[in-house]
N, CA, C and O of each residue as an XYZ file, in Angstrom:
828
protein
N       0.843     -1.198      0.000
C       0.000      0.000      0.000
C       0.878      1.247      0.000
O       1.902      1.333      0.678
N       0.427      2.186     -0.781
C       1.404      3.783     -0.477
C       0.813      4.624     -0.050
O      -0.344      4.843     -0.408
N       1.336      5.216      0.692
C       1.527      6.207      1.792
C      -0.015      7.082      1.514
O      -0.830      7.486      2.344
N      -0.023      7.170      0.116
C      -0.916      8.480     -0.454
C      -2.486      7.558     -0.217
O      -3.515      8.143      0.119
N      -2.425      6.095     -0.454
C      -3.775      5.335     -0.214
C      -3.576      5.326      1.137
O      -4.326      4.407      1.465
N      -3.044      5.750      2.200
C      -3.609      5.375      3.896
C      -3.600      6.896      4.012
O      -3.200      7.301      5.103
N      -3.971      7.876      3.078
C      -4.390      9.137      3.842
C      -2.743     10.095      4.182
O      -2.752     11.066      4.939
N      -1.759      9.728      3.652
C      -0.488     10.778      4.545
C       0.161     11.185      3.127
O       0.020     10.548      2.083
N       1.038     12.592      3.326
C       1.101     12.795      2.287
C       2.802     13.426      3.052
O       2.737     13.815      4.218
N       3.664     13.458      2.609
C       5.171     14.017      2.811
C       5.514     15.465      2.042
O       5.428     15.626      0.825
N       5.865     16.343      2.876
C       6.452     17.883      2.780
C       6.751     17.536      2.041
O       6.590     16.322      1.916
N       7.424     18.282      0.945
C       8.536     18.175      0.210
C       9.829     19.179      0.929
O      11.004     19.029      0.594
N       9.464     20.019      1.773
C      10.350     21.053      2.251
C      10.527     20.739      3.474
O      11.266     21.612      3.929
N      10.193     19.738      4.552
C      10.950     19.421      5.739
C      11.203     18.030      5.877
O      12.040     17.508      6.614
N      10.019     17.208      4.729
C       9.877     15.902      4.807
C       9.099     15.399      5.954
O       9.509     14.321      6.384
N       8.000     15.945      6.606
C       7.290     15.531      7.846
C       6.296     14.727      6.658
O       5.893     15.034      5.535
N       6.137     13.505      7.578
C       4.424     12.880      7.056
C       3.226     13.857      7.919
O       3.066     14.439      8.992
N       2.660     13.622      6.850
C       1.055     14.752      7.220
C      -0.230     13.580      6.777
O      -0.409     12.748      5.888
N      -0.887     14.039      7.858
C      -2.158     13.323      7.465
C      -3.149     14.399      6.654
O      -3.516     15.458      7.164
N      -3.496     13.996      5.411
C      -4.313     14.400      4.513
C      -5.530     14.826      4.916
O      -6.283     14.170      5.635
N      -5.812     16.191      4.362
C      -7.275     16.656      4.752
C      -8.307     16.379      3.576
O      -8.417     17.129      2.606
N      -8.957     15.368      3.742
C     -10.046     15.010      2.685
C     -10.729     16.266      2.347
O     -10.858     16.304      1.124
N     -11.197     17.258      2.882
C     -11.682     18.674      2.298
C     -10.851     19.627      1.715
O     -11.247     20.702      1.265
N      -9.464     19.154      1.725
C      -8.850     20.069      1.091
C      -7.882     18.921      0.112
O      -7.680     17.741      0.402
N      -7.412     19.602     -1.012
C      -6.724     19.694     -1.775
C      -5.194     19.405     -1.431
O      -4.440     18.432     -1.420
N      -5.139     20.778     -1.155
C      -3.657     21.174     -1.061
C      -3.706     21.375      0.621
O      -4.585     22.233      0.705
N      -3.409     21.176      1.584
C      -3.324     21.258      2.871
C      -1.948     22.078      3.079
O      -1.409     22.591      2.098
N      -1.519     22.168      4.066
C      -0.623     22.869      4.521
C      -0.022     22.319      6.051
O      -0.550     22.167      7.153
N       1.482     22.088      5.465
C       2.549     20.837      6.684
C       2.468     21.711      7.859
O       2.808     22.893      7.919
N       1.983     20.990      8.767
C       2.141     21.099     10.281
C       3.225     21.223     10.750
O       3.405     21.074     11.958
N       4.225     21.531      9.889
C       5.782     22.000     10.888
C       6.052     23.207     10.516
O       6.449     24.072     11.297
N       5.790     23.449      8.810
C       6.395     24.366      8.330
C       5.889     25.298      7.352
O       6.412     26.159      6.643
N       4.365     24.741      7.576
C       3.548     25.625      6.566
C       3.387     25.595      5.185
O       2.459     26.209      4.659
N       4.159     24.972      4.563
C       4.545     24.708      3.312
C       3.364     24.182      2.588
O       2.832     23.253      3.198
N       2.717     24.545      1.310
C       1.933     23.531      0.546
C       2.099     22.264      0.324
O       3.249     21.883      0.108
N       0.680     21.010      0.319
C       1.073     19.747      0.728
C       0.287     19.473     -0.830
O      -0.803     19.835     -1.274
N       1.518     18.579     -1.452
C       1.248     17.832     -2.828
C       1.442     16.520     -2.732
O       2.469     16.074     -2.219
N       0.282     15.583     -3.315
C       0.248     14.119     -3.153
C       1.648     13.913     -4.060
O       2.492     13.137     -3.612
N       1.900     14.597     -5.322
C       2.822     14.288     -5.918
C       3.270     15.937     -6.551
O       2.444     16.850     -6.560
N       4.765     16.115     -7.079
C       5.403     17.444     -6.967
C       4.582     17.883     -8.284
O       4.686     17.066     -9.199
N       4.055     18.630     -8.465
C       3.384     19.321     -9.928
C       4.147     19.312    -10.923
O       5.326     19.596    -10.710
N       3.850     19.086    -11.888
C       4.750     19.295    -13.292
C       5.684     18.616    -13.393
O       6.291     18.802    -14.447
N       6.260     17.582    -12.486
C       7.158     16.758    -12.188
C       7.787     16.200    -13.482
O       9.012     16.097    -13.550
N       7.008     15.843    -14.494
C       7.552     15.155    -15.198
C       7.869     15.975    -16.738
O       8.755     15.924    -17.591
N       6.512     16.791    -16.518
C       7.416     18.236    -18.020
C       8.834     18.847    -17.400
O       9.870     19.085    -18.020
N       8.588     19.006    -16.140
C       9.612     20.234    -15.635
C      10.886     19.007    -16.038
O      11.785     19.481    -16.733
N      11.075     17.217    -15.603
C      12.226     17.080    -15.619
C      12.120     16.671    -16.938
O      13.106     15.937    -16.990
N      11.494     16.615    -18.328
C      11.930     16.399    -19.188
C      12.015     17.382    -19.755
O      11.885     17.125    -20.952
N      12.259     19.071    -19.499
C      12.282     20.034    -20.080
C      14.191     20.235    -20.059
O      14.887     20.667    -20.978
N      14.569     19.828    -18.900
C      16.070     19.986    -17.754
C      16.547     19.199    -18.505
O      17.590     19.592    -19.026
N      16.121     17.961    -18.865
C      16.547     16.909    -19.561
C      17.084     17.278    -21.059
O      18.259     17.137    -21.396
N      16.109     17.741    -21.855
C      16.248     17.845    -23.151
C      17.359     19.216    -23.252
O      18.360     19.248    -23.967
N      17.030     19.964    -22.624
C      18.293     21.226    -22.105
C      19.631     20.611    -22.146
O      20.547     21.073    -22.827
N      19.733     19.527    -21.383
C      21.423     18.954    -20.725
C      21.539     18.072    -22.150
O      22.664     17.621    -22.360
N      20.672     17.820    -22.995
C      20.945     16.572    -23.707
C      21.761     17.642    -25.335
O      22.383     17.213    -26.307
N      21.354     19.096    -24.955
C      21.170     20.024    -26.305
C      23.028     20.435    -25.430
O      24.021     20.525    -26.151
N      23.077     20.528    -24.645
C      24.324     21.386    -24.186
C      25.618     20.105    -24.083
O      26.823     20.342    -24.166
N      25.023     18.807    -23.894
C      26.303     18.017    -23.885
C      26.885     17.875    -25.398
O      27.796     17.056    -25.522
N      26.434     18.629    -26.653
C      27.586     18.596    -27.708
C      28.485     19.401    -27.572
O      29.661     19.046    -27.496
N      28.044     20.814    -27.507
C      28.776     21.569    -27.518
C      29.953     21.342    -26.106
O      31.005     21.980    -26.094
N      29.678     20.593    -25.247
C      30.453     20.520    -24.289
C      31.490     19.230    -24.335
O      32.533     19.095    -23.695
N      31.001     18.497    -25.107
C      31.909     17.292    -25.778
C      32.741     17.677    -26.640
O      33.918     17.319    -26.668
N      31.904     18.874    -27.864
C      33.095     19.209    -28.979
C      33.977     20.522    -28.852
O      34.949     20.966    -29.463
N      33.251     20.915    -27.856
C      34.007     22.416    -27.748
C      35.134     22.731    -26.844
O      34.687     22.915    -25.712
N      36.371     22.860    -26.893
C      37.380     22.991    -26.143
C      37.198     23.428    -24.453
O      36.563     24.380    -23.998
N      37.989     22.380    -23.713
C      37.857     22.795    -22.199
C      38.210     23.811    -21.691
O      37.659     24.767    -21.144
N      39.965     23.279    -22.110
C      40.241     24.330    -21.525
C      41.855     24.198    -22.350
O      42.234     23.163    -22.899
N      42.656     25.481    -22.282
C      43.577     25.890    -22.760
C      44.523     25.794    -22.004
O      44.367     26.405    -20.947
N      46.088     24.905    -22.200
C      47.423     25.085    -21.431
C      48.105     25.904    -22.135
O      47.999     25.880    -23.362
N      48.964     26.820    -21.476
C      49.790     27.546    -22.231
C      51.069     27.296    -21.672
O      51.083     27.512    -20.461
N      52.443     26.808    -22.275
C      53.036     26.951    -21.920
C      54.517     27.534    -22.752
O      54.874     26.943    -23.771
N      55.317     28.721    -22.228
C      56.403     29.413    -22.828
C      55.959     29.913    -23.840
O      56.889     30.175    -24.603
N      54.707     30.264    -24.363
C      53.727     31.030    -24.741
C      52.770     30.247    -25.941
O      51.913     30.722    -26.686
N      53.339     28.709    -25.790
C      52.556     27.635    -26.822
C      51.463     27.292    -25.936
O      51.518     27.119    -24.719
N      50.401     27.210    -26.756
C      49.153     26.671    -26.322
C      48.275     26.043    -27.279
O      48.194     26.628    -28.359
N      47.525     24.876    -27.121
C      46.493     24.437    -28.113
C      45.204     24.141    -26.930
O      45.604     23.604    -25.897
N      43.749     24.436    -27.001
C      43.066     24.039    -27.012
C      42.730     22.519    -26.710
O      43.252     21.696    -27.463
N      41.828     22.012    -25.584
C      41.566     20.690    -25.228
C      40.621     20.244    -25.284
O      39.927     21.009    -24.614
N      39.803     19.222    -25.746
C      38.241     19.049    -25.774
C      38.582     17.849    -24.624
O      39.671     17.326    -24.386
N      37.162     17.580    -23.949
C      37.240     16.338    -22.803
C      37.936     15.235    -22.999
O      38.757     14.722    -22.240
N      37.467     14.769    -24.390
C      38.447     13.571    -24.909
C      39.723     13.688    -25.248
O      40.623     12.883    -25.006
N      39.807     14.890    -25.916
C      41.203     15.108    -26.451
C      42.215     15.200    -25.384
O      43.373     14.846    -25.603
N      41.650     15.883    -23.666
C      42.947     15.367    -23.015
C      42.882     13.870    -22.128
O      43.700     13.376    -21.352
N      42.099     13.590    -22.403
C      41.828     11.697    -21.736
C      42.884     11.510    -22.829
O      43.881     11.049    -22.273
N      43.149     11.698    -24.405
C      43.963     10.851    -24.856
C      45.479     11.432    -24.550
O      46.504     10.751    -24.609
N      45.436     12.285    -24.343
C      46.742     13.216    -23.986
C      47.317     12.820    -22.855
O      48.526     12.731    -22.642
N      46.311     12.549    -22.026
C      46.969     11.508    -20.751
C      47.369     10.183    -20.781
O      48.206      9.719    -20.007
N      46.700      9.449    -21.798
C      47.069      8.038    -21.922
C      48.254      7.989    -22.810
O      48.867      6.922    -22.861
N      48.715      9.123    -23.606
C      49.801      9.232    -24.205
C      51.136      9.536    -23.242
O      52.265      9.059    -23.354
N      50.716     10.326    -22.428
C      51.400     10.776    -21.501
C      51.787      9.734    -20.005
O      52.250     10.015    -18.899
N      51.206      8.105    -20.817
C      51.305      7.094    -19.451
C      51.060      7.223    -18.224
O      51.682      6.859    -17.226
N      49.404      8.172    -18.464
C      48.846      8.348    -16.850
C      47.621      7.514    -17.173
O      46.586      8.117    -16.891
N      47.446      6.378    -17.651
C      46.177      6.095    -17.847
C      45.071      5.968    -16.302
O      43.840      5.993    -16.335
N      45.701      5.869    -15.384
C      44.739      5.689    -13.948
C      43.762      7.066    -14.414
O      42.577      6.989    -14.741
N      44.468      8.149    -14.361
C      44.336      9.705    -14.362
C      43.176      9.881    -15.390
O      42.065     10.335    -15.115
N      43.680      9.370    -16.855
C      43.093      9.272    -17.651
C      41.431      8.409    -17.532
O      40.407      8.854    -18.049
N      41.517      7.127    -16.737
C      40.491      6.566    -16.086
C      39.045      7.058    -15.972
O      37.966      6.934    -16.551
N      39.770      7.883    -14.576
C      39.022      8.677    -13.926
C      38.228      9.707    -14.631
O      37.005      9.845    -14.601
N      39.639     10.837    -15.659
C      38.417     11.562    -16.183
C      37.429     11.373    -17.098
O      36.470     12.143    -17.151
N      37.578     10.206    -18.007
C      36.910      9.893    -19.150
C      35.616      8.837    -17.868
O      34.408      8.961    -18.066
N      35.890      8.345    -17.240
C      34.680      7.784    -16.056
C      33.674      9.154    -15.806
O      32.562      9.266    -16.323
N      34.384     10.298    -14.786
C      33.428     11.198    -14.141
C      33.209     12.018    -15.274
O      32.403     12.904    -14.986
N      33.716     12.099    -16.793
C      33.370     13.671    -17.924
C      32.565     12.849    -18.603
O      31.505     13.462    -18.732
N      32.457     11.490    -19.256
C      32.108     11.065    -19.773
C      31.079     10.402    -19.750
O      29.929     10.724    -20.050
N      31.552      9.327    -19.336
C      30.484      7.788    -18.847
C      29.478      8.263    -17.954
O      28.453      7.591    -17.849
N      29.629      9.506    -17.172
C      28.566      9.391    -15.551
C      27.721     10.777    -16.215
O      26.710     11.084    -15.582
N      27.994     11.493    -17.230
C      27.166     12.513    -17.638
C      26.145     11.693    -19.018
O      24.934     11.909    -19.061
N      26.776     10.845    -19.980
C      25.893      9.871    -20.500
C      25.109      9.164    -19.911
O      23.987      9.124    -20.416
N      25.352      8.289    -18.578
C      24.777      7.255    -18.333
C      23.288      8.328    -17.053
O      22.182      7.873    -16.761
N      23.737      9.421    -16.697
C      22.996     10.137    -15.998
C      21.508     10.518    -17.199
O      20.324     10.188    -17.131
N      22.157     11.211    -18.063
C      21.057     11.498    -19.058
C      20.300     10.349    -19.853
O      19.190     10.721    -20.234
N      20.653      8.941    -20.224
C      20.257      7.921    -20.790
C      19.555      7.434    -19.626
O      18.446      7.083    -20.027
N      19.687      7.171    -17.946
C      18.837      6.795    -17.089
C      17.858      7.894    -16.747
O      16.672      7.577    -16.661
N      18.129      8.852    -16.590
C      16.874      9.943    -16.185
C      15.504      9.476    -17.500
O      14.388      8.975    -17.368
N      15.981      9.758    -18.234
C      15.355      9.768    -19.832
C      14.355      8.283    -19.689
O      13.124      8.302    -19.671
N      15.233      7.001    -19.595
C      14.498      6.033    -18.865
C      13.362      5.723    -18.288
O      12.359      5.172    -18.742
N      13.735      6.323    -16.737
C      13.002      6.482    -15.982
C      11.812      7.131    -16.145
O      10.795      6.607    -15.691
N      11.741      8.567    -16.923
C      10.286      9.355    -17.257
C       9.997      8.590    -18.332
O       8.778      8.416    -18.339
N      10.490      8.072    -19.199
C       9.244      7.076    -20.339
C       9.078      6.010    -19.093
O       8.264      6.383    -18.248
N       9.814      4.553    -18.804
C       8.799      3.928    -17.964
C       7.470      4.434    -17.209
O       6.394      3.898    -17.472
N       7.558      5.458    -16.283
C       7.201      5.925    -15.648
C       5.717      6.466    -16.526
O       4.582      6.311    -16.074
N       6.060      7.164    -17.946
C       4.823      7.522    -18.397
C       4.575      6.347    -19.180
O       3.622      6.055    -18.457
N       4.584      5.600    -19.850
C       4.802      4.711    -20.519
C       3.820      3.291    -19.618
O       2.847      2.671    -20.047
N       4.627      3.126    -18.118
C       3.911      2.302    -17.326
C       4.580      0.631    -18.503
O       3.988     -0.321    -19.011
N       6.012      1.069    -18.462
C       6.890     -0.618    -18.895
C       6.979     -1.028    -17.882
O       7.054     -0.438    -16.804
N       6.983     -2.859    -18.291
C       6.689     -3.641    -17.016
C       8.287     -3.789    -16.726
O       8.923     -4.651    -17.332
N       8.870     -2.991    -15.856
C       9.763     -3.225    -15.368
C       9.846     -2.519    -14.025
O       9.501     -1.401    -13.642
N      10.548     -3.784    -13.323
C      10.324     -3.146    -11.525
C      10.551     -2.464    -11.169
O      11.558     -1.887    -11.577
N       9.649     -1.850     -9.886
C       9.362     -0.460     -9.524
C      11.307     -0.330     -8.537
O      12.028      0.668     -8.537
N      11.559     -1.482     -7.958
C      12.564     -1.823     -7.385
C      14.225     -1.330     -8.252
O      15.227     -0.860     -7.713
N      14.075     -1.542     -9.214
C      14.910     -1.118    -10.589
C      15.320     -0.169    -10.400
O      16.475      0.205    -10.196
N      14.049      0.512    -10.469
C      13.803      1.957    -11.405
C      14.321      2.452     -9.422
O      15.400      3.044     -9.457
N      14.004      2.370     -8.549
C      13.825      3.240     -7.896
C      15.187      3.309     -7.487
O      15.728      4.357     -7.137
N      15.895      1.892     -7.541
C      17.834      1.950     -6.998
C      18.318      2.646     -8.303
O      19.206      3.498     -8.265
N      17.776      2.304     -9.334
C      18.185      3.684    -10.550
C      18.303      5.347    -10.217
O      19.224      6.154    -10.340
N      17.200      5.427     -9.834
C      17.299      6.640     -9.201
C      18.051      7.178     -8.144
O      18.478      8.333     -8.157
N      18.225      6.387     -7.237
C      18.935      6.836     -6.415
C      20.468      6.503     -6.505
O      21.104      6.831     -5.503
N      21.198      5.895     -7.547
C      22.016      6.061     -8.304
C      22.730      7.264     -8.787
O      23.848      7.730     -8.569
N      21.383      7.729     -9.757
C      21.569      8.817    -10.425
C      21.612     10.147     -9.114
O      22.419     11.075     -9.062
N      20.989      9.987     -8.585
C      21.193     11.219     -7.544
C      22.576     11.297     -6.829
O      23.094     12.379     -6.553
N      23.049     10.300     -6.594
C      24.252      9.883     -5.591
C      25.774      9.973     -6.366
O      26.794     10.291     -5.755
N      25.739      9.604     -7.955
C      26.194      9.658     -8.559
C      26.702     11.001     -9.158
O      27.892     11.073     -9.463
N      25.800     12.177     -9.366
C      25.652     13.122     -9.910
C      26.581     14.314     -9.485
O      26.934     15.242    -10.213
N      26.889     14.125     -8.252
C      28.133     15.058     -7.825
C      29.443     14.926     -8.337
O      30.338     15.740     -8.109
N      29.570     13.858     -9.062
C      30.884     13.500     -9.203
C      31.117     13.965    -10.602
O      32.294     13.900    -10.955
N      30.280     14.410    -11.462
C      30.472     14.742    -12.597
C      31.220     16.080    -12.917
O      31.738     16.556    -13.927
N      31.010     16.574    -11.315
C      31.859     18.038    -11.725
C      33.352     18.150    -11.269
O      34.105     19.123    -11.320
N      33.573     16.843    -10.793
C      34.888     16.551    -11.258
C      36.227     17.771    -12.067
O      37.070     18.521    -11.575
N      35.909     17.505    -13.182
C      36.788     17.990    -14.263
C      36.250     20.095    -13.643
O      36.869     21.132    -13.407
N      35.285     19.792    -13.650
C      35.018     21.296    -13.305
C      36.379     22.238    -12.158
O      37.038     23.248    -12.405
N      36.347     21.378    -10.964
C      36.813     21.618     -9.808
C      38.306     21.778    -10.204
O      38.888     22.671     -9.589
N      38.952     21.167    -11.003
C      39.876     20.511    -11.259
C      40.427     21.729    -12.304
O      41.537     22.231    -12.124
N      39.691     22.083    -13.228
C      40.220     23.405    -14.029
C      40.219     24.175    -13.374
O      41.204     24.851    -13.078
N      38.426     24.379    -12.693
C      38.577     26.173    -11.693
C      40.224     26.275    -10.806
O      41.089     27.144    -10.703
N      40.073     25.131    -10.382
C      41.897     25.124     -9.392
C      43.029     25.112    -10.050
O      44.064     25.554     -9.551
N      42.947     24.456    -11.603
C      44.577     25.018    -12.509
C      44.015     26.315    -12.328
O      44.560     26.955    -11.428
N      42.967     26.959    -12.996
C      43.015     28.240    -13.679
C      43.376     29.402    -12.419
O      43.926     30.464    -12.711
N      43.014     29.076    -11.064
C      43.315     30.169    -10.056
C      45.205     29.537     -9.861
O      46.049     30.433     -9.843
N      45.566     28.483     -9.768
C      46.957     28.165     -9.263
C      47.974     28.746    -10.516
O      48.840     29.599    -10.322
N      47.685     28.095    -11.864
C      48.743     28.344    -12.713
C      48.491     29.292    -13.563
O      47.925     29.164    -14.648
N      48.807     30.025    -13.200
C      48.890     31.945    -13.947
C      50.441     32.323    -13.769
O      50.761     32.663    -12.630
N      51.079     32.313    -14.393
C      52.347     32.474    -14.544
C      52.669     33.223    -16.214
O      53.666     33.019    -16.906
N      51.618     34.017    -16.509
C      52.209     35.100    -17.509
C      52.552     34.198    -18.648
O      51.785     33.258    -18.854
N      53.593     34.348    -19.417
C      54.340     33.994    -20.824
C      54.660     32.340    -20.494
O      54.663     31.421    -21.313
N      54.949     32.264    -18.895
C      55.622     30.789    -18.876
C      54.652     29.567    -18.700
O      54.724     28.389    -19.051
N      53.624     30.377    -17.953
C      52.542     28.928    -18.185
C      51.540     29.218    -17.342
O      51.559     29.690    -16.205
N      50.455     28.798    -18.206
C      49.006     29.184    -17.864
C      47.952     29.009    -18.632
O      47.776     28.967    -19.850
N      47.175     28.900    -17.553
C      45.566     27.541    -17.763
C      44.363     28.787    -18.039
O      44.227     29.732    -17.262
N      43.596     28.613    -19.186
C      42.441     29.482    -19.037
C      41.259     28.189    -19.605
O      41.551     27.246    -20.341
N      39.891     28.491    -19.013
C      38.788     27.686    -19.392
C      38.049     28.161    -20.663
O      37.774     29.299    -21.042
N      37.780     26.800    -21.277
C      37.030     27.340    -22.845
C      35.729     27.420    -22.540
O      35.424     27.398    -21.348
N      34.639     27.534    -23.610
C      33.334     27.859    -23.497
C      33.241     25.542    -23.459
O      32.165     25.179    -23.935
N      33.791     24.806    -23.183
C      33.687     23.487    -23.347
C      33.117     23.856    -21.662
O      31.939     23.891    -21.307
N      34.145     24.067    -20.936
C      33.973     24.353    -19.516
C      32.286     24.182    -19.502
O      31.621     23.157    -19.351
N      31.905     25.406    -19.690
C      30.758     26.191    -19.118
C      29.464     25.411    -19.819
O      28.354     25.366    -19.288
N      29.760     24.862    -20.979
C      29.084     23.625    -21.282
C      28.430     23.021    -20.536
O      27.241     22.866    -20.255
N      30.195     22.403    -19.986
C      29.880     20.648    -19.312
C      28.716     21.100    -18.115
O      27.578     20.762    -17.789
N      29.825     22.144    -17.658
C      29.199     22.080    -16.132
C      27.550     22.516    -15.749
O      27.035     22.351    -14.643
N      26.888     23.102    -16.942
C      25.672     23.436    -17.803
C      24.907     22.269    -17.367
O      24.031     22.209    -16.505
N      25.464     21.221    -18.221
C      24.715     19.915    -18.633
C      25.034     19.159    -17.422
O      24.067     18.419    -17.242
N      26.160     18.911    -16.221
C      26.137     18.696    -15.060
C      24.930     19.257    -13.698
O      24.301     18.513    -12.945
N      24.907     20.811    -13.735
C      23.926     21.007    -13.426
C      22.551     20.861    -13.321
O      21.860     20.753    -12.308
N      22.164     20.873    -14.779
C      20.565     21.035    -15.405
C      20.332     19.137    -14.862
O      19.349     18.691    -14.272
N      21.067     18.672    -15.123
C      20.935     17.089    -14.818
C      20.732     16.632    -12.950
O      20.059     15.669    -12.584
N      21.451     17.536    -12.037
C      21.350     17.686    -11.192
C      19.959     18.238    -10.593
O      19.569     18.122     -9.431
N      19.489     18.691    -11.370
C      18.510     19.734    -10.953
C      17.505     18.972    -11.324
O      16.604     18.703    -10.529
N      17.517     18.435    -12.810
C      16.617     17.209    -13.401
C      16.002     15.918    -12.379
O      14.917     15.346    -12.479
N      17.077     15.696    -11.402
C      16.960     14.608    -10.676
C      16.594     14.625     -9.478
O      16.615     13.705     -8.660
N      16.060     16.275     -9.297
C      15.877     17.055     -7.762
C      14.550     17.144     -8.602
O      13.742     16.855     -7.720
N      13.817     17.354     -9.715
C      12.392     17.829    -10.035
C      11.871     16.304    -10.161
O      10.755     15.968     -9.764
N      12.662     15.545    -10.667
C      11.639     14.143    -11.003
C      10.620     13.570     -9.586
O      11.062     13.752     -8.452
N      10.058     13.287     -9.670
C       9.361     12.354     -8.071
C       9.302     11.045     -8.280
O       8.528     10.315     -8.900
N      10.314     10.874     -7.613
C      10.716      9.032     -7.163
C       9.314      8.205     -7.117
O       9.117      7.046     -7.482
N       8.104      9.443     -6.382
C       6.703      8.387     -5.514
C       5.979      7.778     -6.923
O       5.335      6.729     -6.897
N       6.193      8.664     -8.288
C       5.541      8.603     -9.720
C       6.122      6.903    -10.046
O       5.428      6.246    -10.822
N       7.321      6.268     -9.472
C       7.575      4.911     -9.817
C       6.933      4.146     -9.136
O       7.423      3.017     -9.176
N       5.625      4.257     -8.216
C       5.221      3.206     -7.251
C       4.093      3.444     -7.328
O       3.426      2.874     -6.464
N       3.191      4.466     -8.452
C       2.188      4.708     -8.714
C       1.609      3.492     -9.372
O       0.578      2.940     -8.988
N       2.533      3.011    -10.656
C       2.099      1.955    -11.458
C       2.932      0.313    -11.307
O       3.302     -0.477    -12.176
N       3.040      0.241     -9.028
C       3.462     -0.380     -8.778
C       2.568     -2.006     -9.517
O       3.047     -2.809    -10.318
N       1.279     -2.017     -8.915
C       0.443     -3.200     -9.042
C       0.722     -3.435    -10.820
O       1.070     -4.545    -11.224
N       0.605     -2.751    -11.384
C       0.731     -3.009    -13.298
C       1.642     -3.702    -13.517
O       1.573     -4.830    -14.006
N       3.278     -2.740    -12.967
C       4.958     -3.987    -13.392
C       4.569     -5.173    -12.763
O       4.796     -6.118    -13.518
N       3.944     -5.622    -11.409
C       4.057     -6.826    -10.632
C       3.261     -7.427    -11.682
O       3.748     -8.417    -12.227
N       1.996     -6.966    -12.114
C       1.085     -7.869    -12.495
C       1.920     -8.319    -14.002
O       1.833     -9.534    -14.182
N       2.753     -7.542    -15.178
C       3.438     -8.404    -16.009
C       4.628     -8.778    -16.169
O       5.345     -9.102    -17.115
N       4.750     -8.630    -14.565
C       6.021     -9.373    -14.317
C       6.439    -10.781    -14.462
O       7.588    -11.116    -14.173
C-alpha cells in the first residue's frame, strides 16, 4: 500500500508525514507551513524540459574545447576527450580513467537513465518499480561527481597563472559541461521518485 492510499502525504520542504485533509486539496505541513502535494506538480514536463536542455548542451560541451594550457607562450586548445587521450599518451592512464569515467560515462549514463526512468514511468513498462527506484537513487548519488573535471580546471586556472611561462584558461567546453552537469542535477531534484510506485500493481502484475 502507499503512503498516499492510507491518507499521509510528505512535505517536500521538511519531509514531515502529514495526514491528509479530505476537504482540502492542497493542505498545509504542520511543521512548516509549506503547501502539501500528493505528488510534486509538473514533475515530469519540468524534468523532461532539464533533460532535453542537458541533452542540447552536452555537444557543444563534448566538442568544444575545455580548456587551454599555455606553456612558454605555446598553447592548443583541449576538448574532454582530447585530453583523456593526452593523458594516456602521456602514461597516466589511472588519471586518464578517472576523467573519461566522471566527464564522460557518468554525464551519459545520468542522461540515458533519467530519460528512462520518465518514459517507464509515463509509458507504465513492465519493469520493476525496485529497478527503477535503486536507478534513481544512483543517479542522484552519482551526480556530484560529474563536476569533477570542473573543480579541477577552476583550481589550474586560479593556481597556474604564470604570464608567458605557463598558464591555464577555461574554454566555453567548460561552461558547457558544467551546464549539462547542473541542469541534470537539478533534473533529478524535479523528477518524483513516488511517480515509480504509482504503477506499482501493473509492473508486478506483467512481471
Amino acid at each position: 500500500m502507499r503512503a498516499i492510499d492510507a491518507g499521509i502525504i510528505v512535505c517536500d520542504e521538511c519531509h514531515l508525514l502529514n495526514r491528509a485533509d479530505p476537504d482540502d486539496d492542497h493542505g498545509e505541513c504542520r511543521r512548516c507551513g509549506a503547501t502539501l502535494y500528493p505528488r510534486r506538480p509538473n514533475s515530469i514536463v519540468r524534468t523532461w524540459a532539464l533533460l532535453l536542455t542537458a541533452t542540447i548542451l552536452y555537444v557543444p560541451a563534448n566538442l568544444l574545447p575545455i580548456m587551454t594550457v599555455n606553456f612558454l607562450g605555446n598553447g592548443a586548445p583541449s576538448t574532454i576527450m582530447g585530453g583523456v587521450l593526452e593523458l594516456i599518451h602521456a602514461e597516466m592512464v589511472p588519471v586518464a580513467l578517472v576523467v573519461f569515467v566522471a566527464s564522460i560515462l557518468v554525464p551519459t549514463f545520468k542522461l540515458v537513465g533519467i530519460a528512462l526512468l520518465l518514459y517507464s514511468v509515463q509509458r507504465r513498462l513492465p519493469m520493476s518499480p525496485r529497478q527503477r527506484i535503486l536507478m534513481y537513487r544512483f543517479i542522484e548519488w552519482i551526480g556530484r561527481w560529474s563536476m569533477l573535471d570542473i573543480f579541477v580546471i577552476a583550481i589550474l586556472v586560479a593556481l597556474v597563472n604564470f604570464g608567458n611561462l605557463a598558464s591555464i584558461e577555461a574554454n566555453l567546453g567548460a561552461a558547457a559541461f558544467a551546464s549539462v552537469v547542473v541542469l541534470t542535477m537539478i533534473a533529478a531534484v524535479t523528477f518524483d521518485p513516488r511517480l515509480i510506485w504509482d504503477n506499482t500493481e501493473t509492473d508486478d502484475e506483467n512481471a
